[in-house]
C-alpha positions as CSV (number, residue, x, y, z in Angstrom):
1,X,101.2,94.4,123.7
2,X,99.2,97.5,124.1
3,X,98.7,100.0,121.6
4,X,100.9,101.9,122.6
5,X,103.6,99.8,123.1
6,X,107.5,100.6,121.9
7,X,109.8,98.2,121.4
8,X,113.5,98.8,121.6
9,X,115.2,97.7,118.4
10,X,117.2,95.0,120.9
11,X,113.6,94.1,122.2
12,X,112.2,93.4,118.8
13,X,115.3,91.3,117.4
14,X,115.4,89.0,120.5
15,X,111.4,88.7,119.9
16,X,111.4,88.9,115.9
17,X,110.8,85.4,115.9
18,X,107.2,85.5,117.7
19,X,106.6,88.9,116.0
20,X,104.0,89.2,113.1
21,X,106.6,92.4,111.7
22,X,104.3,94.6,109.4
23,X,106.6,97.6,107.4
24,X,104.3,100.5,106.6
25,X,106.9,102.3,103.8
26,X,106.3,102.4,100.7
27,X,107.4,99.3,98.2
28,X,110.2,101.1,96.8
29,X,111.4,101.7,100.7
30,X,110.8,98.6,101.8
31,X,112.9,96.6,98.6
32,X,115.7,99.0,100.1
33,X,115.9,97.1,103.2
34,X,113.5,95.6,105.8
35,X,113.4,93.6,109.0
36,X,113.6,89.8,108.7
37,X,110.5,88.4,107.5
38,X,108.9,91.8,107.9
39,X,105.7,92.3,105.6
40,X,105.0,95.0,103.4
41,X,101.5,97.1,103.7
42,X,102.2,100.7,102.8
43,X,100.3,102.8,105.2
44,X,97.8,103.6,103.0
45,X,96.9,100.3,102.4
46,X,96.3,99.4,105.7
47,X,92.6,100.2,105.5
48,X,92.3,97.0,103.3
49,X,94.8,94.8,105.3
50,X,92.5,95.9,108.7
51,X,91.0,92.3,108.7
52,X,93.9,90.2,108.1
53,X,96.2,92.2,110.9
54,X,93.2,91.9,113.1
55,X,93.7,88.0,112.7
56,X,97.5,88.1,112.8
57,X,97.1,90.2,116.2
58,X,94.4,87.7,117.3
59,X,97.3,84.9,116.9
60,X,100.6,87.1,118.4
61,X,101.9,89.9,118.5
62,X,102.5,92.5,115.9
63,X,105.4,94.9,115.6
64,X,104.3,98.0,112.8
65,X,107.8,99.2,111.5
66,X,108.8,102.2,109.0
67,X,112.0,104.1,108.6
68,X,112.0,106.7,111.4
69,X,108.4,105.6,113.7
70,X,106.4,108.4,112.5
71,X,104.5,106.1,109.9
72,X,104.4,103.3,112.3
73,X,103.1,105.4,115.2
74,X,100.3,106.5,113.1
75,X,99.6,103.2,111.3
76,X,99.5,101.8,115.4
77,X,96.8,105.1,116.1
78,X,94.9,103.5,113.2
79,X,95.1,100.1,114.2
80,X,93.7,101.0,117.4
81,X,91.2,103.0,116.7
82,X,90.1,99.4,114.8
83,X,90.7,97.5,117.9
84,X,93.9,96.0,116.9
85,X,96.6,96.0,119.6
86,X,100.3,96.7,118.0
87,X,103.7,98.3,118.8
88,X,105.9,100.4,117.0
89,X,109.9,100.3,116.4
90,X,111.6,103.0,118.4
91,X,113.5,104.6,115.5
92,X,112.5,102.3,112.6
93,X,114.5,100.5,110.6
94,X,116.9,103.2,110.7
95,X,117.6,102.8,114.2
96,X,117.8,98.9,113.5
97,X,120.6,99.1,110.9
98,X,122.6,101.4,113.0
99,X,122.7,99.3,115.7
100,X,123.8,96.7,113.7
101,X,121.3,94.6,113.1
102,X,121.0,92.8,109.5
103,X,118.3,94.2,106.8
104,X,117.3,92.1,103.9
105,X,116.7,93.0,100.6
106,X,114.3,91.0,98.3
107,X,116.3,89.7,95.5
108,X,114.7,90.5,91.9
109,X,112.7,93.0,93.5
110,X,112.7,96.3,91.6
111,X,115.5,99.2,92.5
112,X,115.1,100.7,95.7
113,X,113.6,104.1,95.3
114,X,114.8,107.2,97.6
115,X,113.5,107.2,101.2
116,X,110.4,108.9,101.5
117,X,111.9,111.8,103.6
118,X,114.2,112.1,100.9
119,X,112.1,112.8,98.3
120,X,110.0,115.1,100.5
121,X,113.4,117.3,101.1
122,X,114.0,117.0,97.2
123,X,110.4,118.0,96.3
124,X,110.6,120.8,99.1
125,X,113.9,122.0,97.7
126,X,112.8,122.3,94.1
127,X,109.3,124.1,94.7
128,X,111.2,126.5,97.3
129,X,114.0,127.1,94.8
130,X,111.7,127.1,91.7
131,X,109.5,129.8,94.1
132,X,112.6,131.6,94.9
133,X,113.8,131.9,91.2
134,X,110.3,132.3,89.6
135,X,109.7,135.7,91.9
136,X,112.9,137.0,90.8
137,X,112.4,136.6,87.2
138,X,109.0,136.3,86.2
139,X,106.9,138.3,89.2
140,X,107.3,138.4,93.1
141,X,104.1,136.9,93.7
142,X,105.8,133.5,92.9
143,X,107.7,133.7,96.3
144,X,104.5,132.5,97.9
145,X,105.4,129.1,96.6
146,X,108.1,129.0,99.0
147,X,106.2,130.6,101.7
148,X,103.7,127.8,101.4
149,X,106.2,125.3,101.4
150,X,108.0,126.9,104.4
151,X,104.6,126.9,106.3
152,X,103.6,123.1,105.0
153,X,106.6,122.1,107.0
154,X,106.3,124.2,109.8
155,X,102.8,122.2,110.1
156,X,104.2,118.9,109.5
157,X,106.8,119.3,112.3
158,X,104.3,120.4,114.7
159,X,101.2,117.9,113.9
160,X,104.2,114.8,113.0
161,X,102.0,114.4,109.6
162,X,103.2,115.4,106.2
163,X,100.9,115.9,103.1
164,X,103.2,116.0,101.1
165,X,104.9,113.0,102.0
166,X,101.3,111.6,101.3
167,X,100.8,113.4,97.9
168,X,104.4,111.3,96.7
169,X,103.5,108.1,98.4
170,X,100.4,108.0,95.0
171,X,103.1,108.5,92.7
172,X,103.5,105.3,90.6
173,X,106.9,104.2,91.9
174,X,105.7,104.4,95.3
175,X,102.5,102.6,94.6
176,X,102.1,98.9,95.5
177,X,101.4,96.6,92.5
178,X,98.1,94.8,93.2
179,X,99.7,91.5,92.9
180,X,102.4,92.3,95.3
181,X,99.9,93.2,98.3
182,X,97.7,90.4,97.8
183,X,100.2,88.4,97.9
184,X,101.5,90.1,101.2
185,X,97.9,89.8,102.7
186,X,97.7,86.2,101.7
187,X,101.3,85.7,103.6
188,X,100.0,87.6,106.5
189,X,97.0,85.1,106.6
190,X,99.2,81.9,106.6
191,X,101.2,83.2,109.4
């Protein structure tokens, strides 16, 4: 694969059994419903998994995956820029559920939190409300929270990035225990 290889969601299922499948979401995401046999390293953890997908892509291929392909294209931008050749899931695991294909769920894994583009529109909603409410009541200078919330999206639609989306993905619930991604890098190794 190149790096900047696609793969159809029908592509990757008739494949998924050559595929090294690597899901960039967060671990709350990814206990919500992931590819079979996909492994979870958040993307900002794939800094530290750099050597052992380097070796995974050194034996086969190596499909990134998140919810939409925003994540995944950007975790296969880093990858490249790193030398190792990946592809991306047109649509994510989003587009592989509606089409029907089966997602597993870890049992005994902890509840599945909200979506990450969830709890960006939640977080959005609330400062933009809170803004809103706060320059009504308190002083209208508190309406430049919504105007910088407004213009944070306004940037994340047109760069396909979101800091904010970054900011939740340290919050604790979000957060990979260190046990869980060794033990993903150590199944990645044994692959």
């Amino acid at each position: 694969m190149t790096t900047s290889a696609a793969l159809t969601t029908d592509q990757a299922r008739t494949r998924l059994h050559e595929l090294t499948v690597v899901d960039v979401r967060t671990p709350g995401e990814y206990a919500g419903g992931h590819l079979p046999g996909a492994l979870n390293v958040p993307l900002d953890q794939i800094q530290r998994a750099l050597p052992d997908l380097r070796d995974a892509a050194e034996r086969g291929d190596v499909l990134v995956v998140c919810a939409s392909g925003a994540r995944s294209e950007n975790a296969c931008r880093i990858l490249a820029e790193h030398g190792v050749p990946a592809a991306t899931l047109t649509g994510g695991t989003g587009a592989w559920a509606a089409d029907g294909h089966e997602l597993h769920r870890p049992q005994g894994s902890p509840r599945a939190t909200w979506g990450m583009e969830r709890q960006v529109r939640l977080t959005a909603g609330v400062i933009v409300l809170l803004g809103l409410l706060l320059g009504l009541v308190v002083h209208p200078a508190f309406q430049l929270l919504s105007a910088g919330i407004a213009g944070g999206l306004v940037f994340s639609a047109l760069t396909n990035t979101c800091g904010m989306a970054a900011i939740l993905a340290k919050l604790p619930h979000n957060r990979p225990r260190a046990a869980d991604l060794d033990n993903t890098l150590t199944a990645l190794r044994n692959r």
